[in-house]
Each structure stands twice: as C-alpha cells, then as structure tokens.
PyMOL Python script that loads the backbone (N, CA, C, O; Angstrom):
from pymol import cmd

cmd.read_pdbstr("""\
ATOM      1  N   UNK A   1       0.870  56.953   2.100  1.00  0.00           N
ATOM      2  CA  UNK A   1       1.430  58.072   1.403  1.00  0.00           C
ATOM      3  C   UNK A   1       2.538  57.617   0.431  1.00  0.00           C
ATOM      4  O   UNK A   1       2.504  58.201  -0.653  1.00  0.00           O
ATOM      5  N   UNK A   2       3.354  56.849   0.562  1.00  0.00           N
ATOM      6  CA  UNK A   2       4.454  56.341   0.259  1.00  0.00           C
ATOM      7  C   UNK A   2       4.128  54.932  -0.364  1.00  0.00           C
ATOM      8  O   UNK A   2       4.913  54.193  -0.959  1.00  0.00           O
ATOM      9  N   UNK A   3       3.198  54.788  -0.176  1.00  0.00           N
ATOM     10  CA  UNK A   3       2.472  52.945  -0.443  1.00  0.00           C
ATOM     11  C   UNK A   3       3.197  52.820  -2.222  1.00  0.00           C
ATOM     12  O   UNK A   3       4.161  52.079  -2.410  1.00  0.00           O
ATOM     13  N   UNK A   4       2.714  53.456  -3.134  1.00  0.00           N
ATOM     14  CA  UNK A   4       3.479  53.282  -4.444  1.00  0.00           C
ATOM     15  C   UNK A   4       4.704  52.999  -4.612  1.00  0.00           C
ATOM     16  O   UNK A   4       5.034  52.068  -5.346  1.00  0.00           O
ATOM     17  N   UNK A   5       5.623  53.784  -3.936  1.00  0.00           N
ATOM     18  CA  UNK A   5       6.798  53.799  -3.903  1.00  0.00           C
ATOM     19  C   UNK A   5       7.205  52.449  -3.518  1.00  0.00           C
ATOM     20  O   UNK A   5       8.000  51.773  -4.170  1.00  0.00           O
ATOM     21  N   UNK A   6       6.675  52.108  -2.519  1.00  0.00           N
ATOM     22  CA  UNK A   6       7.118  50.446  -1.821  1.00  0.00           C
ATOM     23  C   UNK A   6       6.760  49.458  -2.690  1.00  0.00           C
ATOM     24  O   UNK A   6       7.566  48.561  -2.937  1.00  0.00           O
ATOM     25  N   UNK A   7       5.479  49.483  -3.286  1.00  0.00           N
ATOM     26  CA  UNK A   7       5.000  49.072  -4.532  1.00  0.00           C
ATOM     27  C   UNK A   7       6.281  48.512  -5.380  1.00  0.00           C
ATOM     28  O   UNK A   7       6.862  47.430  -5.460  1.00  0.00           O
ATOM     29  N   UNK A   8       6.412  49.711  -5.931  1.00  0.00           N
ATOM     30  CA  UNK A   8       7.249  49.957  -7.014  1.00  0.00           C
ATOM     31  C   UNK A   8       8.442  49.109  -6.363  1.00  0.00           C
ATOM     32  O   UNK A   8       8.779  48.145  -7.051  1.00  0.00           O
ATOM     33  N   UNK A   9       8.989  49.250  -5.427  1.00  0.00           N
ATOM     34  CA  UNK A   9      10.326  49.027  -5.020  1.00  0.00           C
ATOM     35  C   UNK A   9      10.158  47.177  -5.010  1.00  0.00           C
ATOM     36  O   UNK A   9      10.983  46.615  -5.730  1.00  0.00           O
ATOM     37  N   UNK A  10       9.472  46.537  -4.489  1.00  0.00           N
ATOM     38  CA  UNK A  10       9.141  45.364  -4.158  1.00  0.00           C
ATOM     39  C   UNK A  10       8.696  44.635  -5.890  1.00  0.00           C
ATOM     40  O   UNK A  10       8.657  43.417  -6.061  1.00  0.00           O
ATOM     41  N   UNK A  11       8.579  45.032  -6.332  1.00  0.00           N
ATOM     42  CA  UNK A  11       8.529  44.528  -7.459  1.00  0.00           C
ATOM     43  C   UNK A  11       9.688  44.649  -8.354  1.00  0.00           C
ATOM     44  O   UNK A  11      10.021  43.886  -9.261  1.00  0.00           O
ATOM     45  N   UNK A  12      10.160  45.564  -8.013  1.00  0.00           N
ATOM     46  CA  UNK A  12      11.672  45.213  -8.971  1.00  0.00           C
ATOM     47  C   UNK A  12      12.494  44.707  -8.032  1.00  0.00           C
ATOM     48  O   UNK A  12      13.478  44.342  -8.675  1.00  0.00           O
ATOM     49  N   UNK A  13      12.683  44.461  -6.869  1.00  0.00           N
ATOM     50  CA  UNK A  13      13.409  43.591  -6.162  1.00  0.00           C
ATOM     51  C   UNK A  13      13.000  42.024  -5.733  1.00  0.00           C
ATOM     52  O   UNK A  13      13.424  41.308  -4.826  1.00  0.00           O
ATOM     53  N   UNK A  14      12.286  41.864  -6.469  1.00  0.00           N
ATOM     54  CA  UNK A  14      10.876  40.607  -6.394  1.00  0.00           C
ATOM     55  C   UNK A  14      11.650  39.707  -4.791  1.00  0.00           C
ATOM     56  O   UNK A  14      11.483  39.497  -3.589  1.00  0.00           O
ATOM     57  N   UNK A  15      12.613  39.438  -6.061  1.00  0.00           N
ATOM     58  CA  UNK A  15      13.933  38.284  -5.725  1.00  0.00           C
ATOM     59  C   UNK A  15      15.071  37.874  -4.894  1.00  0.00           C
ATOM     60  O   UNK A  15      15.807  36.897  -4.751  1.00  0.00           O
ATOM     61  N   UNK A  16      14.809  39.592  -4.186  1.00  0.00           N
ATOM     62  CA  UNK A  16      15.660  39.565  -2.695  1.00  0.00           C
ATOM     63  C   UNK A  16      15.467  40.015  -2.106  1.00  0.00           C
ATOM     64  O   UNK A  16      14.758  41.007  -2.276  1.00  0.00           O
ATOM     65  N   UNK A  17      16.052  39.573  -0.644  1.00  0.00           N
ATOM     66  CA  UNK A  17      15.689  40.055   0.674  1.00  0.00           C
ATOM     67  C   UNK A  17      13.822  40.147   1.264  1.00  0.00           C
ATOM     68  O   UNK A  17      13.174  40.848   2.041  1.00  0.00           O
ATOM     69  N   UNK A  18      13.572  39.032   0.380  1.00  0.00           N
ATOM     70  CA  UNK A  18      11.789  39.247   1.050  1.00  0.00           C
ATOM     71  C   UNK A  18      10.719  40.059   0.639  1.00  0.00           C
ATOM     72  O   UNK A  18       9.536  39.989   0.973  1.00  0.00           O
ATOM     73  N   UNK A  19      11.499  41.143  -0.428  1.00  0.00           N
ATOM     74  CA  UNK A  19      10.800  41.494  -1.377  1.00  0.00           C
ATOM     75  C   UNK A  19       9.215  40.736  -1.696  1.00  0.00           C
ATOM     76  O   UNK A  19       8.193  41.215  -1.206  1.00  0.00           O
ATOM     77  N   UNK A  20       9.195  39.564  -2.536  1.00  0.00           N
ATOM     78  CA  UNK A  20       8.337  39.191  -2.622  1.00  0.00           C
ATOM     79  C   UNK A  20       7.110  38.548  -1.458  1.00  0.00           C
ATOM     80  O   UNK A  20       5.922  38.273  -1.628  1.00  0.00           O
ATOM     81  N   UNK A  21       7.752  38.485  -0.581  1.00  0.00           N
ATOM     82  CA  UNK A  21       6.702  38.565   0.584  1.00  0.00           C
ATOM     83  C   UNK A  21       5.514  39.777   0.515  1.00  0.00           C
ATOM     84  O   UNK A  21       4.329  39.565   0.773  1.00  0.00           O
ATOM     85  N   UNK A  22       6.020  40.955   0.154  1.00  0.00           N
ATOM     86  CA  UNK A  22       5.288  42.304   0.544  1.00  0.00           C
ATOM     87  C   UNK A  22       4.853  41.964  -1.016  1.00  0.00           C
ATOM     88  O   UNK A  22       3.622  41.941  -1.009  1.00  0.00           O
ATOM     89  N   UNK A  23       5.179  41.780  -1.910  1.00  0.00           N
ATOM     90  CA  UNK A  23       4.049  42.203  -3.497  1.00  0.00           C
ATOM     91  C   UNK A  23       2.862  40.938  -3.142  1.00  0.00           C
ATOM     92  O   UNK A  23       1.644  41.120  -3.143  1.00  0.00           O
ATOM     93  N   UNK A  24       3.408  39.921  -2.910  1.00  0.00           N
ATOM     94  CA  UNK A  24       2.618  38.675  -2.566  1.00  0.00           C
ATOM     95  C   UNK A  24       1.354  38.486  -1.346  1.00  0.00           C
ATOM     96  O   UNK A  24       0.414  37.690  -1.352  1.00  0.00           O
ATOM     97  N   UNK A  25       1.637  39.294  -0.553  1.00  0.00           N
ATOM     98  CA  UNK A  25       0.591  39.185   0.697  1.00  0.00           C
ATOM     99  C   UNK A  25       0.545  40.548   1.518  1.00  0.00           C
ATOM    100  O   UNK A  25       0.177  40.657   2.688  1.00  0.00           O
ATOM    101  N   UNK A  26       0.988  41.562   0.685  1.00  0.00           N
ATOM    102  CA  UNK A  26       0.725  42.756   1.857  1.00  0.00           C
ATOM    103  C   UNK A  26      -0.060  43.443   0.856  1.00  0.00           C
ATOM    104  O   UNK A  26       0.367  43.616  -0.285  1.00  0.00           O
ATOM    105  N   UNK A  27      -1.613  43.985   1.390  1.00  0.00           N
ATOM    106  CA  UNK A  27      -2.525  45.316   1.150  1.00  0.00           C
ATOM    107  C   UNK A  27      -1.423  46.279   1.150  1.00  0.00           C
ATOM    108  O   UNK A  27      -0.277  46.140   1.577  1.00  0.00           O
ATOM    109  N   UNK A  28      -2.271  47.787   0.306  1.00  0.00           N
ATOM    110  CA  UNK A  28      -1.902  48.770   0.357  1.00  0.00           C
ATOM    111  C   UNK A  28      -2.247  49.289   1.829  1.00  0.00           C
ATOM    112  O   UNK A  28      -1.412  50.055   2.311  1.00  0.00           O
ATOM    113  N   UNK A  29      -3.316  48.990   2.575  1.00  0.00           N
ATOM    114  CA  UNK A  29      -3.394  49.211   3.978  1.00  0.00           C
ATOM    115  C   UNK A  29      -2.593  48.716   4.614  1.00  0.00           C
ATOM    116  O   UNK A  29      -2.203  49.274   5.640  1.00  0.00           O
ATOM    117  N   UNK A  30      -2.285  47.978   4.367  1.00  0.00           N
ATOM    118  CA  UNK A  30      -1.035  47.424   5.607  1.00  0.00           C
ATOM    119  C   UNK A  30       0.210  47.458   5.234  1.00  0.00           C
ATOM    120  O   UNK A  30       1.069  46.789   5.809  1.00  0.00           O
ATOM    121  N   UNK A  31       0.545  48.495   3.900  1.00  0.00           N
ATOM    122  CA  UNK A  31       1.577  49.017   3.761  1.00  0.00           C
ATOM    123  C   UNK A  31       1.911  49.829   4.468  1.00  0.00           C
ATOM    124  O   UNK A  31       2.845  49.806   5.269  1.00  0.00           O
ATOM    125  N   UNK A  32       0.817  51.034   4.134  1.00  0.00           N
ATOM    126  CA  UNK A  32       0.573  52.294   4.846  1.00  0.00           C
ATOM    127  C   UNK A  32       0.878  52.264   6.221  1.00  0.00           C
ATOM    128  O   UNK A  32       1.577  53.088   6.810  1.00  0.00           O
ATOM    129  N   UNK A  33       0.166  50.998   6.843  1.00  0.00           N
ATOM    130  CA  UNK A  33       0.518  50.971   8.565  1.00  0.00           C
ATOM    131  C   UNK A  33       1.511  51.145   8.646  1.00  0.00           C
ATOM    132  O   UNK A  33       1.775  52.194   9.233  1.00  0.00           O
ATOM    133  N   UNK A  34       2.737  50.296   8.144  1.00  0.00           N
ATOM    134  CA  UNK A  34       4.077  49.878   8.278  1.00  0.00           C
ATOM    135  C   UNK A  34       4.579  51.333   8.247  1.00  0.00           C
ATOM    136  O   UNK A  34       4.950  51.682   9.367  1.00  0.00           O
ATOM    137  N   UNK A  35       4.681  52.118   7.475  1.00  0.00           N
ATOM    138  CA  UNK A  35       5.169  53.015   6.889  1.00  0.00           C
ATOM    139  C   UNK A  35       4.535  54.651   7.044  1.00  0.00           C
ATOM    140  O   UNK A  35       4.978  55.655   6.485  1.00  0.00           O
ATOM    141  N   UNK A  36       3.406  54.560   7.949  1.00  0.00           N
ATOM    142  CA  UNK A  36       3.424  55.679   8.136  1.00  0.00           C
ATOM    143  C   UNK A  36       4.111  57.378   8.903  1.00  0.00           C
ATOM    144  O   UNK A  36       3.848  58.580   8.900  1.00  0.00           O
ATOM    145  N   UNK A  37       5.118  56.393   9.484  1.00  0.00           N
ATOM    146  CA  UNK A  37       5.694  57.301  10.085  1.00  0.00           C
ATOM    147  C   UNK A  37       6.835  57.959   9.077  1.00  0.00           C
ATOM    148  O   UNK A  37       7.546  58.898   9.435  1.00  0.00           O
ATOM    149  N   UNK A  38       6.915  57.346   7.781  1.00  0.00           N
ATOM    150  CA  UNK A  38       7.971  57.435   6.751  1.00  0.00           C
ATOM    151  C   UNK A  38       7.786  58.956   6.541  1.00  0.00           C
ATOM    152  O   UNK A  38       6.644  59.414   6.536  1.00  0.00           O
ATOM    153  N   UNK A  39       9.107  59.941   6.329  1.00  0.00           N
ATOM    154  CA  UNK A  39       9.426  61.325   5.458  1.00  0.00           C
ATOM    155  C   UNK A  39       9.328  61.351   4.289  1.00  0.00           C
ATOM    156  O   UNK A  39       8.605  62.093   3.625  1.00  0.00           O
ATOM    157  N   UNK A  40      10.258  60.307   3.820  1.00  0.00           N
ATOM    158  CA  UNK A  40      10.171  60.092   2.317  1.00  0.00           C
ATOM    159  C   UNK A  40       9.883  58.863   1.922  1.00  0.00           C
ATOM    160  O   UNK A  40       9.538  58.024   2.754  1.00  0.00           O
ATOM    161  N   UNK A  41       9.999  58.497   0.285  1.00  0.00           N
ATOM    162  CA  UNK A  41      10.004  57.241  -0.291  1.00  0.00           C
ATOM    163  C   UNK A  41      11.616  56.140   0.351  1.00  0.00           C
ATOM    164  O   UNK A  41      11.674  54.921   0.189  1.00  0.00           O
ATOM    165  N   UNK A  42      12.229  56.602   0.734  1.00  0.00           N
ATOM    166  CA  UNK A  42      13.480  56.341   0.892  1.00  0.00           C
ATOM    167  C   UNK A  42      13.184  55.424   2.180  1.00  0.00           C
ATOM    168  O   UNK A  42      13.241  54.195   2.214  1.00  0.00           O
ATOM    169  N   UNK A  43      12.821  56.390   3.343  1.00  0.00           N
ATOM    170  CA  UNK A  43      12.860  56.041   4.548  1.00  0.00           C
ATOM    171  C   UNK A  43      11.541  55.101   4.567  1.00  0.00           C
ATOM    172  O   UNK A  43      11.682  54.376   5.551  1.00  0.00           O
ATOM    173  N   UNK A  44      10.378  54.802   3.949  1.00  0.00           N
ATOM    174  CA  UNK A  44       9.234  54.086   3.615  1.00  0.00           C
ATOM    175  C   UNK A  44       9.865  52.635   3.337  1.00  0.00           C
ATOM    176  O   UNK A  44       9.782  51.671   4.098  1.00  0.00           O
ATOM    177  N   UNK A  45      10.560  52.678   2.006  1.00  0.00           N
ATOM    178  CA  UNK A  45      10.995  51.252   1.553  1.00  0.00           C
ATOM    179  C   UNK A  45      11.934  50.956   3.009  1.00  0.00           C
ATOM    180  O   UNK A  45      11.493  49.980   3.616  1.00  0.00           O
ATOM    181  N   UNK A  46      12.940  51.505   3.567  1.00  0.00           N
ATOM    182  CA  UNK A  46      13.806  50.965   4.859  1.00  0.00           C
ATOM    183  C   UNK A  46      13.222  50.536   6.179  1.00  0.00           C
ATOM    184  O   UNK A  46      13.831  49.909   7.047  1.00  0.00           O
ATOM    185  N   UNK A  47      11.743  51.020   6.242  1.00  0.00           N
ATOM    186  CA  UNK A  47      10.367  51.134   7.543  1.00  0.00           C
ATOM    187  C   UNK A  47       9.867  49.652   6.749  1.00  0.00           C
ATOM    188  O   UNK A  47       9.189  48.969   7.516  1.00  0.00           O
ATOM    189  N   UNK A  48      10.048  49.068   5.478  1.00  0.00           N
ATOM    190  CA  UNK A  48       9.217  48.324   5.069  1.00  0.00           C
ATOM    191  C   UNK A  48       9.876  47.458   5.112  1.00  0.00           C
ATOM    192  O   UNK A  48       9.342  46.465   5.606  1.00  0.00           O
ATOM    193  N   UNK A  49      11.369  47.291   4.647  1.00  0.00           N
ATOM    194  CA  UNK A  49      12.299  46.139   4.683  1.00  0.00           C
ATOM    195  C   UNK A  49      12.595  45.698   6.202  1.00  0.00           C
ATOM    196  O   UNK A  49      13.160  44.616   6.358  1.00  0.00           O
ATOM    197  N   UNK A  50      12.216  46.549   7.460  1.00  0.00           N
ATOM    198  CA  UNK A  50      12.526  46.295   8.376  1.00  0.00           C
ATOM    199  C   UNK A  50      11.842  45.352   8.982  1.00  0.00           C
ATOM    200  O   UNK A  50      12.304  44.547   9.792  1.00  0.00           O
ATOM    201  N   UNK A  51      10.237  45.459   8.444  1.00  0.00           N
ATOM    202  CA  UNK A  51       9.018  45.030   8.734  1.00  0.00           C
ATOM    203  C   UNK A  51       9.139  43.466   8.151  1.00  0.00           C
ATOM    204  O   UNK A  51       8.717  42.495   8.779  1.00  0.00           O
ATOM    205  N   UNK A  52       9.816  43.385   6.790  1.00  0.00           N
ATOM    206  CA  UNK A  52       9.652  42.090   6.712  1.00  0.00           C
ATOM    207  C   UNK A  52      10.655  41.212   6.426  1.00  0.00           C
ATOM    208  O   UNK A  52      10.489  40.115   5.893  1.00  0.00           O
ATOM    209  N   UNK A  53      11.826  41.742   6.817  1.00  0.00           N
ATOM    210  CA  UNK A  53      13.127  41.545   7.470  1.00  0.00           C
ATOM    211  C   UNK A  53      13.055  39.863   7.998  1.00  0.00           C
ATOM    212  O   UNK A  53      13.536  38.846   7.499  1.00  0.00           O
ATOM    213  N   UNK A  54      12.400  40.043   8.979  1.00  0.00           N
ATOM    214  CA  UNK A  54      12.024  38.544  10.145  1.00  0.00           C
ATOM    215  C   UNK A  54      11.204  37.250   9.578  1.00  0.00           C
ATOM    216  O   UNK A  54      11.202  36.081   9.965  1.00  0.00           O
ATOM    217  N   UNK A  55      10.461  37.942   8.441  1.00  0.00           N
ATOM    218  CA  UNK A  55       9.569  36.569   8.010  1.00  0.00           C
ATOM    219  C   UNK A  55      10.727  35.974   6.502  1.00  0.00           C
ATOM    220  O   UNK A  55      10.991  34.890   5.984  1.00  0.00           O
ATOM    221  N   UNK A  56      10.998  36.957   6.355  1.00  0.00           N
ATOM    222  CA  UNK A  56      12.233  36.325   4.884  1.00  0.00           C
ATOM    223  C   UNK A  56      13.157  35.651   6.008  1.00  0.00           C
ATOM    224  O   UNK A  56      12.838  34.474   6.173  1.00  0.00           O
ATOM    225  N   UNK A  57      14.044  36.003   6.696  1.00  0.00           N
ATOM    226  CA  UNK A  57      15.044  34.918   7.277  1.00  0.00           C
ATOM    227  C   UNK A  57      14.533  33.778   8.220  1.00  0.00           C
ATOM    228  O   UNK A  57      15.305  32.862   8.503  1.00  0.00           O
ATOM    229  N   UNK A  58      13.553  33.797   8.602  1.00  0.00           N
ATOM    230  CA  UNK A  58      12.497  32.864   8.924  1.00  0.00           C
ATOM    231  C   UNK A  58      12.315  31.401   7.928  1.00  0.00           C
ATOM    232  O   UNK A  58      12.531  30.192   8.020  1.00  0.00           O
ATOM    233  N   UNK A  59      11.726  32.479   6.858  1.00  0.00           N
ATOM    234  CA  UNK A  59      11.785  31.714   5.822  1.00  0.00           C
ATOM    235  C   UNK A  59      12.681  30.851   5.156  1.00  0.00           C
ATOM    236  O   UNK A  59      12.506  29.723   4.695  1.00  0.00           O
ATOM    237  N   UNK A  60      13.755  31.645   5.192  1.00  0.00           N
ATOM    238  CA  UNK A  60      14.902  31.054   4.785  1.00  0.00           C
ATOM    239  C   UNK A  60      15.607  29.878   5.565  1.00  0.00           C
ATOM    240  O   UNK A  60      16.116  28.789   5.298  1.00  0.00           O
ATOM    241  N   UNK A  61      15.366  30.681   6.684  1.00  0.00           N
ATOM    242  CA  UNK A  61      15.793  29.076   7.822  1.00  0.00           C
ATOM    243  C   UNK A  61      15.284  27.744   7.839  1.00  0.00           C
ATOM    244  O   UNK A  61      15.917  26.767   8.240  1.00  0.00           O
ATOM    245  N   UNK A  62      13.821  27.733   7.277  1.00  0.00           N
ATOM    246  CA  UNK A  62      13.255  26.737   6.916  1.00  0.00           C
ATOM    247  C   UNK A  62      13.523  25.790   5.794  1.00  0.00           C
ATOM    248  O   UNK A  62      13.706  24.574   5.848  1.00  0.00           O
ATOM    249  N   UNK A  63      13.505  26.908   4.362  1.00  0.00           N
ATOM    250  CA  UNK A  63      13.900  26.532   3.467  1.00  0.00           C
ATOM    251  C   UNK A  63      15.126  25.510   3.471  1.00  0.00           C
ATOM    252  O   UNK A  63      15.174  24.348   3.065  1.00  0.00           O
ATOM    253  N   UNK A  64      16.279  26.460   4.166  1.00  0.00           N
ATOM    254  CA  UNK A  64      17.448  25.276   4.678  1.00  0.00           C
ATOM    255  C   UNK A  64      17.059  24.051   5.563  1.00  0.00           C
ATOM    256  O   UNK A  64      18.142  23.465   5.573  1.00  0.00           O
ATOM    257  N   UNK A  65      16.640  23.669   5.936  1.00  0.00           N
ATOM    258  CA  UNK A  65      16.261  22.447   7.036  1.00  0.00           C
ATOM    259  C   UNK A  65      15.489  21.708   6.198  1.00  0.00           C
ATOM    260  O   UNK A  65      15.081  20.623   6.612  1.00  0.00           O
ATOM    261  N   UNK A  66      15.173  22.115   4.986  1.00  0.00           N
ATOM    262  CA  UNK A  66      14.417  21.305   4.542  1.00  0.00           C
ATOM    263  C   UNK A  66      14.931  20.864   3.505  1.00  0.00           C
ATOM    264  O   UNK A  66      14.124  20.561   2.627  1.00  0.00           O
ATOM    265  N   UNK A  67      16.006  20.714   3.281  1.00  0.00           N
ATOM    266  CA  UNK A  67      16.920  19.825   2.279  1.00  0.00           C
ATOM    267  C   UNK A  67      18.589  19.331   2.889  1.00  0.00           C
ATOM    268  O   UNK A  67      19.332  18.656   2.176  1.00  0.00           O
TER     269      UNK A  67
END
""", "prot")
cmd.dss("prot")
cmd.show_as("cartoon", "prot")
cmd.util.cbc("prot")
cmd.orient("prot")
C-alpha cells in the first residue's frame, strides 16, 4: 500500500542509514511484507528503516574491520 512511498523515500536517502540496501535488493513484495501493518506513509518508511536497521550496521561493522 505504502510500497511507493518507501520507494520514493529510499532513493532520496540512497546514502544513509541503509537506505540503499532497500532500492538495491528489496521487491515491491517484500516491501509490502515489511510494511503492511503501516497507517500511513510515515509509519511505512519507520516499519522499513526498522527492518533494515540490522543489515546496514552489520554492514558497517564489517566495513570497519576491514581497513
């Protein structure tokens, strides 16, 4: 329902917080999963950042160890 909106949001935030994780490897179906319990566009992008929250600082932890 909200899938655009996250869309939208993840692409102008490409560059932080993991953003680009979700334009890069998440379906519009497996947006939707994430986010279906969302009211609005608001609470969708915060259901979505939560979701990929763990693989960006993940990521990041690596990134560091590796220099």
């Amino acid at each position: 329902m909200f899938v655009e909106a996250v869309k939208a949001h993840a692409i102008n935030n490409y560059e932080e917080d993991g953003w680009d994780i979700v334009v890069e490897c998440y379906a519009d179906d497996e947006i939707e999963m994430v986010t279906r319990k969302a009211v609005d566009a608001a609470q969708a992008i915060a259901l979505m950042q939560e979701w990929v929250k763990p693989h960006a600082d993940f990521r990041a932890e690596i990134q560091a160890e590796a220099f």
